[in-house]
C-alpha positions as CSV (number, residue, x, y, z in Angstrom):
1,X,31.1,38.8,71.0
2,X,29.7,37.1,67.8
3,X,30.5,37.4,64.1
4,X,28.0,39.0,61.8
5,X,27.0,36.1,59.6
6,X,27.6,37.0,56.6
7,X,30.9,38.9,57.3
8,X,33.9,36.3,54.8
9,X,36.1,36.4,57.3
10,X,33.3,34.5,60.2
11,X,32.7,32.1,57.5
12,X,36.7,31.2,56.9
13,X,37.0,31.0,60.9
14,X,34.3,28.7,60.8
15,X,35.5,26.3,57.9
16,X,38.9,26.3,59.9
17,X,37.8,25.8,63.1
18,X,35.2,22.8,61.4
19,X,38.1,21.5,59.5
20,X,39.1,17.9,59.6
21,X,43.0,19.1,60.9
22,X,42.1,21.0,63.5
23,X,39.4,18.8,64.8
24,X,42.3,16.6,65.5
25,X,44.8,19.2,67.0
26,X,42.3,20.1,69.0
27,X,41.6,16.6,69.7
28,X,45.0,15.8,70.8
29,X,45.2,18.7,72.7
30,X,42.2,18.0,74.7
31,X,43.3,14.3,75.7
32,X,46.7,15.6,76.8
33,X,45.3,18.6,78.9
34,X,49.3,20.8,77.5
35,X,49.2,24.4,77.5
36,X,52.0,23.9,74.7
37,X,49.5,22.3,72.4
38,X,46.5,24.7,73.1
39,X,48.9,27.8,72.6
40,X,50.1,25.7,69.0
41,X,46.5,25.7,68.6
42,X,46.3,29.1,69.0
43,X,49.0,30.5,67.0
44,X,47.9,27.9,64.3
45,X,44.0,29.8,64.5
46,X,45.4,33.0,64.0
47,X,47.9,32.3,61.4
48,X,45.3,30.5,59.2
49,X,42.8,32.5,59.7
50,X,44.1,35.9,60.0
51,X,42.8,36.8,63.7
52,X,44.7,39.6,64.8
53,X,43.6,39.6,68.4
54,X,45.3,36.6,71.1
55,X,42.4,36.7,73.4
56,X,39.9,35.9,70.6
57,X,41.5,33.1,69.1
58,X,42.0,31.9,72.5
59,X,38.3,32.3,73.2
60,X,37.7,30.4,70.3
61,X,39.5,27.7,71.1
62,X,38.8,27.4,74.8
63,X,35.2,27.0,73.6
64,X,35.6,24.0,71.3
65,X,37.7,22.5,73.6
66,X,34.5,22.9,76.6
67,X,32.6,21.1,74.2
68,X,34.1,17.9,72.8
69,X,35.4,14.3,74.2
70,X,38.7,13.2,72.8
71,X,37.8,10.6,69.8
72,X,38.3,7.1,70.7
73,X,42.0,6.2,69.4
74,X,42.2,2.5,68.0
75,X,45.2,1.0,66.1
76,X,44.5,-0.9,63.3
77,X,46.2,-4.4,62.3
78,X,45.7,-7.8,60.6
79,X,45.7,-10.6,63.2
């Protein structure tokens, strides 16, 4: 099921979705493979965005999580 382009409420999905905060939640989630942190994903996705429906925010964020590798963490210090 896809979003009509120009419908506002696709576009505030998307900017979510593409936002720097959930790119990281979803990041997190993704390294640590929790069904606690993909349902706070989730709930997060339709709070913010207003999706009514469980199933399609959980589509949504089944799909980014197919499609990315978990960012390469590295800690920062002076030696």
């Amino acid at each position: 099921m896809r979003f009509n382009q120009r419908n506002p409420h696709h576009q505030r999905v998307n900017n979510f979705v593409s936002s720097e905060l959930f790119q990281l939640m979803l990041d997190v989630t993704h390294a640590y493979k929790s069904c606690g942190y993909r349902s706070y994903c989730v709930a997060v996705l339709m709070h913010e965005t207003g999706i009514r429906i469980r199933e399609r925010a959980q589509q949504i964020v089944d799909r980014e999580l197919a499609r990315r590798e978990p960012r390469q963490w590295s800690v920062g210090g002076a030696a």
